[in-house]
DRENKOL-847009 format. One record per atom (N, C-alpha, C, O, CB): residue number from 0; residue in one letter; atom name; x, y, z. Coordinates in nm, 3 decimals. Glycine has a CB too. Layout:
<atoms>
<NUM 'A' 'CA' <X Y Z>>
...
</atoms>
This chain:
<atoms>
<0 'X' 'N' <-1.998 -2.711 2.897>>
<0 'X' 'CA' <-2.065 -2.583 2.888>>
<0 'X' 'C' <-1.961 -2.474 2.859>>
<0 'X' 'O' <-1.858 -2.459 2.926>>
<0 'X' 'CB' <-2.144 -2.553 3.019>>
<1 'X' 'N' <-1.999 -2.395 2.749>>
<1 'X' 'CA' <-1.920 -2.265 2.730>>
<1 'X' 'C' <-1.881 -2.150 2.839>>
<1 'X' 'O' <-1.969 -2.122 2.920>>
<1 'X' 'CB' <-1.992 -2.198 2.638>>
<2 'X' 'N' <-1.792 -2.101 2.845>>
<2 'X' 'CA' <-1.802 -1.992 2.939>>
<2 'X' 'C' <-1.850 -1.863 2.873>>
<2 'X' 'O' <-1.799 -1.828 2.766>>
<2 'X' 'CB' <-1.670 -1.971 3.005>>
<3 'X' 'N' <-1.938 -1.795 2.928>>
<3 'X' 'CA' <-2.027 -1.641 2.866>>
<3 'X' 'C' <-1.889 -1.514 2.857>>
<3 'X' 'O' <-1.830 -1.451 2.945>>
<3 'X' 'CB' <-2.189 -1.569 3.026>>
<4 'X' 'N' <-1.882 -1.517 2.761>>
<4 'X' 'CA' <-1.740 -1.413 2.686>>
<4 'X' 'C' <-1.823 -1.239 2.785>>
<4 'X' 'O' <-1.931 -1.181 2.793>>
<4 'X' 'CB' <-1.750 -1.403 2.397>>
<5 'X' 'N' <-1.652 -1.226 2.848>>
<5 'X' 'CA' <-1.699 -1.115 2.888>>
<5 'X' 'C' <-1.627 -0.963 2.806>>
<5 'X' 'O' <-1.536 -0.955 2.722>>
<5 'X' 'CB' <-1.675 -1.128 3.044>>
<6 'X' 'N' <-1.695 -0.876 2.858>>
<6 'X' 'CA' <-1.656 -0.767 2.777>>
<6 'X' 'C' <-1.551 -0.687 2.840>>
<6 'X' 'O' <-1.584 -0.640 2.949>>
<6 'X' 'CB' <-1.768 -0.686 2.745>>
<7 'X' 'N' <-1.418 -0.654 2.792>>
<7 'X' 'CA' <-1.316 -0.616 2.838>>
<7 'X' 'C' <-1.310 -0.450 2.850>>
<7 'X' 'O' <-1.226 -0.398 2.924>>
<7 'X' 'CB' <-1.219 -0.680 2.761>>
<8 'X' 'N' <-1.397 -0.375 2.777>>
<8 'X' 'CA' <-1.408 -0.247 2.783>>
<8 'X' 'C' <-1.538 -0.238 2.896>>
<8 'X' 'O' <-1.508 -0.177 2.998>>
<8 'X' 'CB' <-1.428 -0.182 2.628>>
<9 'X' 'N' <-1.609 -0.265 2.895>>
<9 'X' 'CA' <-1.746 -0.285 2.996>>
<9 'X' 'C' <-1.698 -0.309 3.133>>
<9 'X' 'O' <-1.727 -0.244 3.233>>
<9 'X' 'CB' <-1.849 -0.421 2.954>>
<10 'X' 'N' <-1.621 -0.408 3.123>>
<10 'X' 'CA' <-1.616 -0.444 3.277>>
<10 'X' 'C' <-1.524 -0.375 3.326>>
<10 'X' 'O' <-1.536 -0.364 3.448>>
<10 'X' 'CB' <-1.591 -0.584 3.317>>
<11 'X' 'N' <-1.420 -0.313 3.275>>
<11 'X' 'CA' <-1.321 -0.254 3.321>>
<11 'X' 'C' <-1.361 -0.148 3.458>>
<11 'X' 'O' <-1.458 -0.074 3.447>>
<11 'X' 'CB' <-1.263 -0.187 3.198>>
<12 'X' 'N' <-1.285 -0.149 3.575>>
<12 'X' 'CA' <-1.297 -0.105 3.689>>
<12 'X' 'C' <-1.428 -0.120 3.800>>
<12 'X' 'O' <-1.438 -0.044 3.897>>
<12 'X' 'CB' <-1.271 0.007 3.658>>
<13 'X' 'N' <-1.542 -0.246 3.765>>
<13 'X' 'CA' <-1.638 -0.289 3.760>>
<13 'X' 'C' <-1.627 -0.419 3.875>>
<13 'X' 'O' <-1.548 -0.513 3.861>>
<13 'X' 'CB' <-1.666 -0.308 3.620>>
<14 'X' 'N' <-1.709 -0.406 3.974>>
<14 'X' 'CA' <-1.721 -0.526 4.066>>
<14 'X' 'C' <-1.711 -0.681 3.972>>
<14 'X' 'O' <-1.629 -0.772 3.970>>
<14 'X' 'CB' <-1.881 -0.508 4.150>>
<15 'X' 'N' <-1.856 -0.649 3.891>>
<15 'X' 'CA' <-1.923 -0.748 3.853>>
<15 'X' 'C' <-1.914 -0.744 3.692>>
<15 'X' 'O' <-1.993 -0.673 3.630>>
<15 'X' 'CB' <-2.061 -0.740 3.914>>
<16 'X' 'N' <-1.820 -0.817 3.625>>
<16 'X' 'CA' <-1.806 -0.841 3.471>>
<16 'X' 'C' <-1.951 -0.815 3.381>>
<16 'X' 'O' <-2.062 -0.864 3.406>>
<16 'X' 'CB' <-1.754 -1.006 3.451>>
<17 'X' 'N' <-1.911 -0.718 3.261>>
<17 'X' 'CA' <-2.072 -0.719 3.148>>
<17 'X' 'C' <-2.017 -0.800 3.102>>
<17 'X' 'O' <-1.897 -0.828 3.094>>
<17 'X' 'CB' <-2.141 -0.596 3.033>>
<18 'X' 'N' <-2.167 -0.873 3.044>>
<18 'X' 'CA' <-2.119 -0.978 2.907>>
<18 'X' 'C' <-2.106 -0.858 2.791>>
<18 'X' 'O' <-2.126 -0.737 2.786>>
<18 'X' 'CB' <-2.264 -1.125 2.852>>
<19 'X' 'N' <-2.057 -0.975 2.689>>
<19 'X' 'CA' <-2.040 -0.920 2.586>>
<19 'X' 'C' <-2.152 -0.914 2.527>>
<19 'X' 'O' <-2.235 -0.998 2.562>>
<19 'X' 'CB' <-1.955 -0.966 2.524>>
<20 'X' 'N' <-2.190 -0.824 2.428>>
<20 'X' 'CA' <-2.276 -0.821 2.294>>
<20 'X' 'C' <-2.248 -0.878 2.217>>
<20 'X' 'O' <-2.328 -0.957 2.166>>
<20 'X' 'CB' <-2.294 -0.727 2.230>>
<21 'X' 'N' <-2.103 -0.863 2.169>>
<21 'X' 'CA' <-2.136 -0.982 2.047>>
<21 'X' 'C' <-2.135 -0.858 1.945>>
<21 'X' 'O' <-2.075 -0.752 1.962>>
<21 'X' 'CB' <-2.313 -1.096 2.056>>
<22 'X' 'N' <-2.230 -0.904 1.812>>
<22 'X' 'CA' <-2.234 -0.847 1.682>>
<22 'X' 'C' <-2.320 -0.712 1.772>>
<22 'X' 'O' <-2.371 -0.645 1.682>>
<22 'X' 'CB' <-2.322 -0.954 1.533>>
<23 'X' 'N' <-2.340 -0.677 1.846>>
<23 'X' 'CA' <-2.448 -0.577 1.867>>
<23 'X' 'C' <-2.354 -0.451 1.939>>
<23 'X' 'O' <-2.402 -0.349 1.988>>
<23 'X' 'CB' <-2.586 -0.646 1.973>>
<24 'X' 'N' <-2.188 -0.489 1.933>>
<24 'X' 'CA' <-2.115 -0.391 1.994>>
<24 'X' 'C' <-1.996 -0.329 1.901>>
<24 'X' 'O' <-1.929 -0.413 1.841>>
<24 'X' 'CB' <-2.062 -0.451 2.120>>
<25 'X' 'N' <-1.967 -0.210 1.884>>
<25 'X' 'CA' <-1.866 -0.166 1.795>>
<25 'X' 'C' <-1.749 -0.215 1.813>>
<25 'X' 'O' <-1.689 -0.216 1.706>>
<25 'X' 'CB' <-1.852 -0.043 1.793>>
<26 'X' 'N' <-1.666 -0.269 1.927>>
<26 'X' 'CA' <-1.576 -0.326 1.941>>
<26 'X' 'C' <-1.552 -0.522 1.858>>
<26 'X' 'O' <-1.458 -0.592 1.820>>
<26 'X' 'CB' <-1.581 -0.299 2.090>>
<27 'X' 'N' <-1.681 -0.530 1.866>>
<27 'X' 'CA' <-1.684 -0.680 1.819>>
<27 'X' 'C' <-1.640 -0.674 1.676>>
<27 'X' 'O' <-1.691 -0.599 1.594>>
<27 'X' 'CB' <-1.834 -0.753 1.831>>
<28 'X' 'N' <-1.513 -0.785 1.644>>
<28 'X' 'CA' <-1.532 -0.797 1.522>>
<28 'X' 'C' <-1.563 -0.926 1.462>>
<28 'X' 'O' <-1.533 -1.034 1.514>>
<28 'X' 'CB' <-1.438 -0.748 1.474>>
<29 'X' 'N' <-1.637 -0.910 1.327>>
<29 'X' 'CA' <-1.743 -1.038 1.338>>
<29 'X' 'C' <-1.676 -1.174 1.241>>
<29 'X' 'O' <-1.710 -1.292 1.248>>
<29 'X' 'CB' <-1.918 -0.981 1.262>>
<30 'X' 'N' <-1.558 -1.101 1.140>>
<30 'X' 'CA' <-1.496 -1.193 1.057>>
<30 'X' 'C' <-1.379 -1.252 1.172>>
<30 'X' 'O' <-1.326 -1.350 1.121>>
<30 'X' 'CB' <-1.434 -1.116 0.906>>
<31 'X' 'N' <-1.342 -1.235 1.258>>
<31 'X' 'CA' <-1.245 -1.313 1.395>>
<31 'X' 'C' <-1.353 -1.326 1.535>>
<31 'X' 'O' <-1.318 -1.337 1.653>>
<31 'X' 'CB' <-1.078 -1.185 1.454>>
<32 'X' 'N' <-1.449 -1.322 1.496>>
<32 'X' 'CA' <-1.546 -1.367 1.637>>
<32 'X' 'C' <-1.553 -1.332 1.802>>
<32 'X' 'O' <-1.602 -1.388 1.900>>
<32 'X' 'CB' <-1.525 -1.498 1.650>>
<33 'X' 'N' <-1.480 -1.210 1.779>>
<33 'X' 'CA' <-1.359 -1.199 1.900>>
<33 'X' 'C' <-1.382 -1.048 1.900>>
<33 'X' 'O' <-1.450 -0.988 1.816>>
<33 'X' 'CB' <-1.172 -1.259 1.860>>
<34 'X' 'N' <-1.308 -0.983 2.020>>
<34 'X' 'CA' <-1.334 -0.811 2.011>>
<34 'X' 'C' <-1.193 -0.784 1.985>>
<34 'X' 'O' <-1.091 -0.852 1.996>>
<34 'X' 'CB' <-1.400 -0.717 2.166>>
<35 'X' 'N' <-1.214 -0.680 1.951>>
<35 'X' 'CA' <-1.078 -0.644 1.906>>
<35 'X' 'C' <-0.996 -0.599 1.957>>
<35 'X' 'O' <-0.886 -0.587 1.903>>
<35 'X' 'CB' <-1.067 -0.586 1.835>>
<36 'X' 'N' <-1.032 -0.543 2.131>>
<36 'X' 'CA' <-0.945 -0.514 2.229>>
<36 'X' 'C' <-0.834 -0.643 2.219>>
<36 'X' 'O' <-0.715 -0.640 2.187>>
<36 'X' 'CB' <-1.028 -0.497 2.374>>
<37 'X' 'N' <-0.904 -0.736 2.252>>
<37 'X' 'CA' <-0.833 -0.921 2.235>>
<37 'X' 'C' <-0.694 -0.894 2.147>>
<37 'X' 'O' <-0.575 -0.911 2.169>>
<37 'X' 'CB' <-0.965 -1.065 2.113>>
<38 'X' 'N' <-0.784 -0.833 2.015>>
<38 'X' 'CA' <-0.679 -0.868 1.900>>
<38 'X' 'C' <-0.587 -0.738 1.950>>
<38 'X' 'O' <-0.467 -0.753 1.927>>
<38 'X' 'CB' <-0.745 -0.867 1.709>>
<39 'X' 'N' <-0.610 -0.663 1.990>>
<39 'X' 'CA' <-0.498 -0.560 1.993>>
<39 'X' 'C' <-0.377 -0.528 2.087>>
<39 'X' 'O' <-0.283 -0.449 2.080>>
<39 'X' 'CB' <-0.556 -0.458 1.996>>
<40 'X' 'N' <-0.433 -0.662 2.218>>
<40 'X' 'CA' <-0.325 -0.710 2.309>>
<40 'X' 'C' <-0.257 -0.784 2.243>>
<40 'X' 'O' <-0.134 -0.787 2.240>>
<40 'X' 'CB' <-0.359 -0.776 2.423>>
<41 'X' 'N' <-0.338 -0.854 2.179>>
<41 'X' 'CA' <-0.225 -0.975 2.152>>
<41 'X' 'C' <-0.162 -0.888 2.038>>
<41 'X' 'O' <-0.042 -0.914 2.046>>
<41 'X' 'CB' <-0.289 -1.158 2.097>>
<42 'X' 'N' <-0.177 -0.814 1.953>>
<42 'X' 'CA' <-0.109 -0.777 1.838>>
<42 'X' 'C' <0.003 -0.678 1.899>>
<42 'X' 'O' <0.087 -0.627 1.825>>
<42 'X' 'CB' <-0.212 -0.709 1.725>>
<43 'X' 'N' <0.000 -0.646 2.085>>
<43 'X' 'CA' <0.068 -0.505 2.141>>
<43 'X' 'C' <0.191 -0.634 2.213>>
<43 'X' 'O' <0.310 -0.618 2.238>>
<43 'X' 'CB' <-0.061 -0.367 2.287>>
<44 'X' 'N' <0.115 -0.743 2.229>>
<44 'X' 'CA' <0.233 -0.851 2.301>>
<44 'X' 'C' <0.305 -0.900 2.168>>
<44 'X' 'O' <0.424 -0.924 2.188>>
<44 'X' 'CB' <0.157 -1.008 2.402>>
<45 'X' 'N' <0.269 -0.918 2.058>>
<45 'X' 'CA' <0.382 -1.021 1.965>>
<45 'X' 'C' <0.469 -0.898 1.971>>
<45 'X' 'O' <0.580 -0.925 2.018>>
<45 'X' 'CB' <0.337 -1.095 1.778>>
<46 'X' 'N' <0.449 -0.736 1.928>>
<46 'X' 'CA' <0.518 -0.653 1.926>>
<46 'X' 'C' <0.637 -0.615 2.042>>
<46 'X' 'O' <0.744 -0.559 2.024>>
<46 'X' 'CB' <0.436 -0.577 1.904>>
<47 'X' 'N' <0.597 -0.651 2.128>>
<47 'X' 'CA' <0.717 -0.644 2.263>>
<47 'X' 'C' <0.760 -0.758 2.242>>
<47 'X' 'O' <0.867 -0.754 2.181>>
<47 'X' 'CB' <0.674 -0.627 2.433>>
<48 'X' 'N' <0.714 -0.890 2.272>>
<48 'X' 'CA' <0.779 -1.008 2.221>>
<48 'X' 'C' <0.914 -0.973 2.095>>
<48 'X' 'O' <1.030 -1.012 2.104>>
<48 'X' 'CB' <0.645 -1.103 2.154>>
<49 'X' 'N' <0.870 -0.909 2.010>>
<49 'X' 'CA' <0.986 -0.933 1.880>>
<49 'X' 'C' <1.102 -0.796 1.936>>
<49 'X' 'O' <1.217 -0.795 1.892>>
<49 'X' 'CB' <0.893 -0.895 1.667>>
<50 'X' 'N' <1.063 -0.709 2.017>>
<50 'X' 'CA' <1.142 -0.592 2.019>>
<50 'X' 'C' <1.250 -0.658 2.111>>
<50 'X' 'O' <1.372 -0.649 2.098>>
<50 'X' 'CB' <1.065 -0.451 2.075>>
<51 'X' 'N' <1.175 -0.727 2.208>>
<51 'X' 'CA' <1.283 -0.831 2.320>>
<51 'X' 'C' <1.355 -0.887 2.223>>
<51 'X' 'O' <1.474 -0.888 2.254>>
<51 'X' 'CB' <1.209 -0.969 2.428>>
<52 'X' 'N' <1.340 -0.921 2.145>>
<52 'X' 'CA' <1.458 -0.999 2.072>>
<52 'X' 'C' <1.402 -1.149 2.050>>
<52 'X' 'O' <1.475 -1.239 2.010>>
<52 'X' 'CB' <1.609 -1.001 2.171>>
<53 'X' 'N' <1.269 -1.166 2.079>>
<53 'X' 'CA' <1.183 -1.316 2.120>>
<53 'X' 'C' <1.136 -1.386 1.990>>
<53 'X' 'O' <1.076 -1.326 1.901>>
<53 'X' 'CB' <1.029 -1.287 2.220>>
<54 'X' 'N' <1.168 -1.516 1.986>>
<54 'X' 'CA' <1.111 -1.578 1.872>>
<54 'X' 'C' <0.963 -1.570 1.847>>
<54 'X' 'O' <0.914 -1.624 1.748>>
<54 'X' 'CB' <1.144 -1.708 1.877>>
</atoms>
């Protein structure tokens, strides 16, 4: 069974996690399936990663 993708802007400071929307939220993007908060950690970690000096 899948786990229900939660929403990282929604739930933020929140007892109880929102799900995600999906295509029905401006953050979602639909050609990477994924929100783009996601993509923009990970795109804010390779960036510290390479400034460290990190392969």
């Amino acid at each position: 069974m899948s786990e229900l993708p939660v929403c990282p802007v929604m739930s933020a400071g929140k007892d109880i996690p929102q799900l995600c929307e999906q295509e029905n939220c401006a953050w979602y993007l639909k050609n990477y399936k994924t929100c783009s908060v996601y993509v923009l950690a990970h795109n804010a970690a390779l960036d510290i990663k390479k400034k460290q000096g990190g392969q």
